[in-house]
C-alpha positions as CSV (number, residue, x, y, z in Angstrom):
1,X,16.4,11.6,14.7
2,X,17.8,10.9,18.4
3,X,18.7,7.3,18.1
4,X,19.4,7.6,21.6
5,X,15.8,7.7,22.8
6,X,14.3,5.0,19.9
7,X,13.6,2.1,21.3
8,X,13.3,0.3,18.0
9,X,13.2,0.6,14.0
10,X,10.6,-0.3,12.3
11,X,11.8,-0.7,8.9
12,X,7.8,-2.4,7.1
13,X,5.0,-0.1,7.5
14,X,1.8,0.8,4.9
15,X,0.5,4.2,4.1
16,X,-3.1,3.3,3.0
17,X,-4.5,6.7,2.9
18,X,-3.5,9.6,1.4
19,X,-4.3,13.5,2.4
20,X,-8.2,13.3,-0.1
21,X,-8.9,10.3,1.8
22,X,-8.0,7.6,-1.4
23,X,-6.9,4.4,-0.7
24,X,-3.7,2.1,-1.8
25,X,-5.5,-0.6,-2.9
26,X,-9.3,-1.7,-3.8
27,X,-11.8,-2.3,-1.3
28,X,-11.9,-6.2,-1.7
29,X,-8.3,-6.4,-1.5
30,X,-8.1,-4.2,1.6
31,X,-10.6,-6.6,2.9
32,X,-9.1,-9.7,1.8
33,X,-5.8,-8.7,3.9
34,X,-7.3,-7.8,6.6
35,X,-9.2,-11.1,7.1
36,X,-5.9,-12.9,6.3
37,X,-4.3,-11.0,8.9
38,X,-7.4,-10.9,11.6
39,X,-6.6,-7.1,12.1
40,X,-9.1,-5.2,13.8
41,X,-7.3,-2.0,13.9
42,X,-7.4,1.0,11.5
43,X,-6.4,-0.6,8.0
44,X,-6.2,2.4,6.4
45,X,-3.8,5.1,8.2
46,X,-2.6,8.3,6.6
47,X,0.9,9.4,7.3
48,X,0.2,11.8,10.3
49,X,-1.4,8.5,12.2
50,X,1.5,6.6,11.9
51,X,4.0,9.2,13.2
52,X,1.7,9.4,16.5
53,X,1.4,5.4,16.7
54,X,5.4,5.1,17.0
55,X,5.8,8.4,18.8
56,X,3.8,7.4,21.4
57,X,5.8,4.4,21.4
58,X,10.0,6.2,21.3
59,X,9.8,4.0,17.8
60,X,11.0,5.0,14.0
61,X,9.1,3.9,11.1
62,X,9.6,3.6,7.8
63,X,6.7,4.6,5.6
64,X,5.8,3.8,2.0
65,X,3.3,2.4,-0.2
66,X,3.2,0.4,-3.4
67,X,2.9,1.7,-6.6
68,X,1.3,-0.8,-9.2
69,X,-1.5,0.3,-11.3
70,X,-0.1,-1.6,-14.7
71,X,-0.7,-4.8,-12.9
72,X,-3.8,-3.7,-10.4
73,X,-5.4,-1.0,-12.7
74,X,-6.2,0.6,-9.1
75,X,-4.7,4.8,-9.1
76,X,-1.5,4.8,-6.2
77,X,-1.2,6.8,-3.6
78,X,1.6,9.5,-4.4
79,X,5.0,8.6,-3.1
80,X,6.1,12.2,-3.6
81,X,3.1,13.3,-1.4
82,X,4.5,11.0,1.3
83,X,7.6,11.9,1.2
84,X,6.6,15.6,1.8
85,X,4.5,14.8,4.7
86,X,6.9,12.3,6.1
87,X,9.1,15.5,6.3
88,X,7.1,17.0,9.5
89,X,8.0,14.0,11.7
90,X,11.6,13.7,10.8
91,X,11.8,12.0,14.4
92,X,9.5,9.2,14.1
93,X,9.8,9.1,10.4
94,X,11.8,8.1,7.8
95,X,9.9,7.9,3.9
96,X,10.6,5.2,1.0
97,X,9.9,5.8,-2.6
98,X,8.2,3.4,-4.7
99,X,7.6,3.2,-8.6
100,X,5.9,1.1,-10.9
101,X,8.8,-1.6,-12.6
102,X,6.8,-1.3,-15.8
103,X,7.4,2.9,-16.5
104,X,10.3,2.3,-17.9
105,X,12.6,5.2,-18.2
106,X,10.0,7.2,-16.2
107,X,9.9,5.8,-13.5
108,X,14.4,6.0,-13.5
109,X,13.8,9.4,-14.0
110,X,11.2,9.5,-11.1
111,X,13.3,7.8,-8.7
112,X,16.0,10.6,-9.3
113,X,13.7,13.0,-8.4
114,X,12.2,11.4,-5.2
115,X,15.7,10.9,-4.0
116,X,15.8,14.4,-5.0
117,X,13.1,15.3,-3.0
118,X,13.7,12.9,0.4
119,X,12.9,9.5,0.2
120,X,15.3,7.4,1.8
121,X,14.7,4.0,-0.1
122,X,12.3,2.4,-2.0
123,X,9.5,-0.1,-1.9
124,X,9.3,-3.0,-4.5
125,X,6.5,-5.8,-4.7
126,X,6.9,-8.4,-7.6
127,X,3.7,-9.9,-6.8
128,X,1.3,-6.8,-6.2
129,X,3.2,-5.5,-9.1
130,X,3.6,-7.9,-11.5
131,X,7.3,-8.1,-12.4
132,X,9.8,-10.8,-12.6
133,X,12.6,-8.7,-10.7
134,X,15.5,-10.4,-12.4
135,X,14.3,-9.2,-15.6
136,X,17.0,-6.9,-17.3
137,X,14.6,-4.5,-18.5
138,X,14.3,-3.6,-14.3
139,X,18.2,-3.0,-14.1
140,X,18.3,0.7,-14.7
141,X,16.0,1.1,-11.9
142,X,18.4,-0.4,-9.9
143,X,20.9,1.1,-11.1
144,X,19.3,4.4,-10.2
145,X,18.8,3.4,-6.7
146,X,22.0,1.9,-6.0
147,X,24.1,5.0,-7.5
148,X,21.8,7.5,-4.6
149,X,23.0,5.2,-2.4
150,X,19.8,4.0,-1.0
151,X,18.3,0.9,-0.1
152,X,15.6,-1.3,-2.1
153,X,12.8,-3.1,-0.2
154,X,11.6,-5.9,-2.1
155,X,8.4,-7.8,-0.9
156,X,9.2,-11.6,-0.8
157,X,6.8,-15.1,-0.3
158,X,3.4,-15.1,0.3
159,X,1.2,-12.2,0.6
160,X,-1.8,-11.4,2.3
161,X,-2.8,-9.0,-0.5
162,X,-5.3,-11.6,-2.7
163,X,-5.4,-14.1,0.0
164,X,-8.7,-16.6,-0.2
165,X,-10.2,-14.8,-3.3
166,X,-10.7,-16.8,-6.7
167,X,-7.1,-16.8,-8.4
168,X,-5.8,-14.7,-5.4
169,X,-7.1,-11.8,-7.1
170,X,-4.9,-13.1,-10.6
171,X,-1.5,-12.2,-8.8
172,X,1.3,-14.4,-9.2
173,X,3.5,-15.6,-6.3
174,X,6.0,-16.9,-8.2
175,X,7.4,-13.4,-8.6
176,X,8.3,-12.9,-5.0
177,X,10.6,-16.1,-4.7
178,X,13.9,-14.4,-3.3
179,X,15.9,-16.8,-5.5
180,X,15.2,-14.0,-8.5
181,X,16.3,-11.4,-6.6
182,X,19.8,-13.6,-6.0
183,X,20.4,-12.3,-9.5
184,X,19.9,-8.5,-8.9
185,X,22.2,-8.8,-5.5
186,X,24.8,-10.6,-7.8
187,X,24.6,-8.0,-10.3
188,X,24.2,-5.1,-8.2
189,X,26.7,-5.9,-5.2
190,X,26.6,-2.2,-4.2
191,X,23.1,-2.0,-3.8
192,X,21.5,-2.8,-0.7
193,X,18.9,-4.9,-0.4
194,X,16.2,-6.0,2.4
195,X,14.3,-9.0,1.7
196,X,10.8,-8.4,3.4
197,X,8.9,-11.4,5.3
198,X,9.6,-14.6,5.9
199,X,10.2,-15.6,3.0
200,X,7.1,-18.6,3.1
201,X,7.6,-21.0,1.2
202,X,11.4,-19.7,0.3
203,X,12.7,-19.6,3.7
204,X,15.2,-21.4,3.3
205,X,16.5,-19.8,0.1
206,X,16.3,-16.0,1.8
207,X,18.4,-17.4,4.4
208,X,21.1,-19.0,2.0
209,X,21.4,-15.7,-0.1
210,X,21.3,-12.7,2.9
211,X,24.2,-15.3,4.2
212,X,26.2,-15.2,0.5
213,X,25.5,-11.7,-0.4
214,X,27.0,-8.9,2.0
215,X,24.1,-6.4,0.8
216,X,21.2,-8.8,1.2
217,X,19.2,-8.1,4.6
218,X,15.8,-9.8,5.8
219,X,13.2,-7.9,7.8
220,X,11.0,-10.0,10.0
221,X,7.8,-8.1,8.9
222,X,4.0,-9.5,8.7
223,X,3.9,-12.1,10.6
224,X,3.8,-12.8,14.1
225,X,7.1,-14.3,15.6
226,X,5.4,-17.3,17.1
227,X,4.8,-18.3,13.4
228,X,7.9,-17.9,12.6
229,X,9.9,-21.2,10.4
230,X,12.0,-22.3,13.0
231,X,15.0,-22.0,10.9
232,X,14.7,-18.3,10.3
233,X,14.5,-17.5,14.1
234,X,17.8,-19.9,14.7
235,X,20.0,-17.4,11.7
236,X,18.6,-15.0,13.1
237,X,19.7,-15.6,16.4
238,X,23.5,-16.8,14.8
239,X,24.9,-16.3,11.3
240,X,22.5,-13.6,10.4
241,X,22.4,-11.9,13.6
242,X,23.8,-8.4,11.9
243,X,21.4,-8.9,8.8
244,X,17.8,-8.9,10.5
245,X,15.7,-6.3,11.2
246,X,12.5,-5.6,13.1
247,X,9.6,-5.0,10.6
248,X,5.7,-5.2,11.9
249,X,3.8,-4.4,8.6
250,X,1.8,-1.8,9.9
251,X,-1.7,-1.3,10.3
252,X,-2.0,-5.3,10.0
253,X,0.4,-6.4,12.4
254,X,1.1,-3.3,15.1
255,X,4.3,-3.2,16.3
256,X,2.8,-3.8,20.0
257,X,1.1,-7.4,18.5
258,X,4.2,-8.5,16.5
259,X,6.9,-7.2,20.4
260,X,4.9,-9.3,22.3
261,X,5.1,-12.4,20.6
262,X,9.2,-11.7,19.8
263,X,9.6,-11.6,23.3
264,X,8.8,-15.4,23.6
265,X,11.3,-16.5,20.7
266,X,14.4,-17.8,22.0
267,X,16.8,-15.3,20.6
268,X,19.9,-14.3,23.1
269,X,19.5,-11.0,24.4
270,X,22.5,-9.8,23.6
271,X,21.0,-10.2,20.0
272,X,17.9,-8.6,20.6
273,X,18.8,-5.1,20.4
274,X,20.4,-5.4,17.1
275,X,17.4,-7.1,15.8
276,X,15.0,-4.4,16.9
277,X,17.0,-1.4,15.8
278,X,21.2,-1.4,15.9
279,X,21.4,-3.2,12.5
280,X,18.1,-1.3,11.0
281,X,20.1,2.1,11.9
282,X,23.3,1.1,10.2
283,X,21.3,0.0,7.1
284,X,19.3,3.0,6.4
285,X,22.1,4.9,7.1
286,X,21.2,6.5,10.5
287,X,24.5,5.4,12.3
């Protein structure tokens, strides 16, 4: 990967499809997100799409899906199968891992071996998964992760995955408040973390704790930076100027959607390349 020629990181996108055309999540909750998200675009791209979206555009992505059938009873896409496709593009590309919290020494075992294999983080999403992340009996996952000396990507706030159906589908946001994962960067101090979203209704929180914890990061994925809490986009353009990174959330927020409207935040632009891919490159361990 020529970081030279990138003109950005983008450290939050979805693989929705897989190689025998199966999907990451049901029908309604694909649905469901993309009216939360009025996307219009493709909502379900396989790993070859996404490599030709951001080459196309001199970007990096990273690529990864969630794997929760204990809470969603719906059968993952295969991480190992990304990770091996993922390998084709190692330009544009750059694979996360992700394993159900609730396989217990399994899935320690399978993070090994995806680490093993190529993946170059991994994906976590209390809610969509169904796991208080502070819980003890998830600390030898993270122990795993932060001994291959990878990052973990954990999902935080609200989520359009749910959103408007009765009992938003029966998952829980509580999960995703950041202040849990306080704890796990507390107790983990070498592993790094990257708190996705803004953090809605826990802005404030996210901000406190990537500002206390050296390994704590926030991406600025899924949603558009004219939404943005006003407070995130002043730490980002200060305190916390080395800790954000530039995440779309891919297919429902292209990266072309969520560069326009950044453009228009007041952020310095002597911050602005850090943002989009100096501090993402340091993180994943590309620089």
């Amino acid at each position: 990967m020529d970081l030279q020629t990138l003109t950005a990181i983008d450290v939050h996108t979805h693989v929705e499809q897989d190689a025998h055309g199966c999907f990451a999540l049901t029908d309604e909750l694909l649905d469901a997100s993309a009216a939360y998200f009025r996307s219009d675009q493709d909502r379900t791209p396989t790993v070859e799409a996404i490599a030709a979206h951001y080459r196309e555009r001199s970007m990096a992505a990273v690529v990864f899906t969630v794997d929760a059938p204990a809470q969603t009873g719906h059968p993952p896409l295969s991480s190992e199968e990304i990770v091996e496709r993922a390998a084709a593009f190692p330009d544009v590309l750059i694979p996360f891992g992700s394993v159900d919290p609730h396989g217990g020494r399994a899935s320690v075992a399978r993070v090994r071996r995806l680490v093993e294999q190529g993946a170059r983080g991994f994906k976590f999403h209390p809610t969509l998964q169904g796991f208080e992340p502070n819980d003890r009996v998830f600390y030898p996952l993270y122990e795993a992760i932060a001994e291959a000396g990878v990052p973990a990507l954990f999902h935080t706030g609200q989520t359009g995955i749910g959103a408007g159906l009765p009992g938003g589908a029966g998952l829980k946001l509580r999960y995703s408040d950041p202040m849990l994962l306080d704890d796990v960067a507390a107790d983990f101090p070498s592993l790094t973390m990257i708190f996705a979203h803004p953090s809605v209704p826990w802005q404030d929180a996210a901000i406190s704790i990537a500002g206390h914890k050296a390994n704590v990061y926030i991406d600025l994925s899924g949603w558009s930076p004219k939404y943005f809490p006003p407070q995130l986009v002043r730490a980002a353009s200060r305190q916390l100027r080395e800790k954000v990174l530039f995440g779309s959330d891919f297919p429902v927020i292209t990266p072309d959607r969520w560069l326009a409207a950044f453009a228009d935040l007041d952020i310095p632009d002597g911050v602005r390349p850090a943002i989009l891919k100096d501090n993402a490159a340091r993180v994943l361990g590309l620089a």
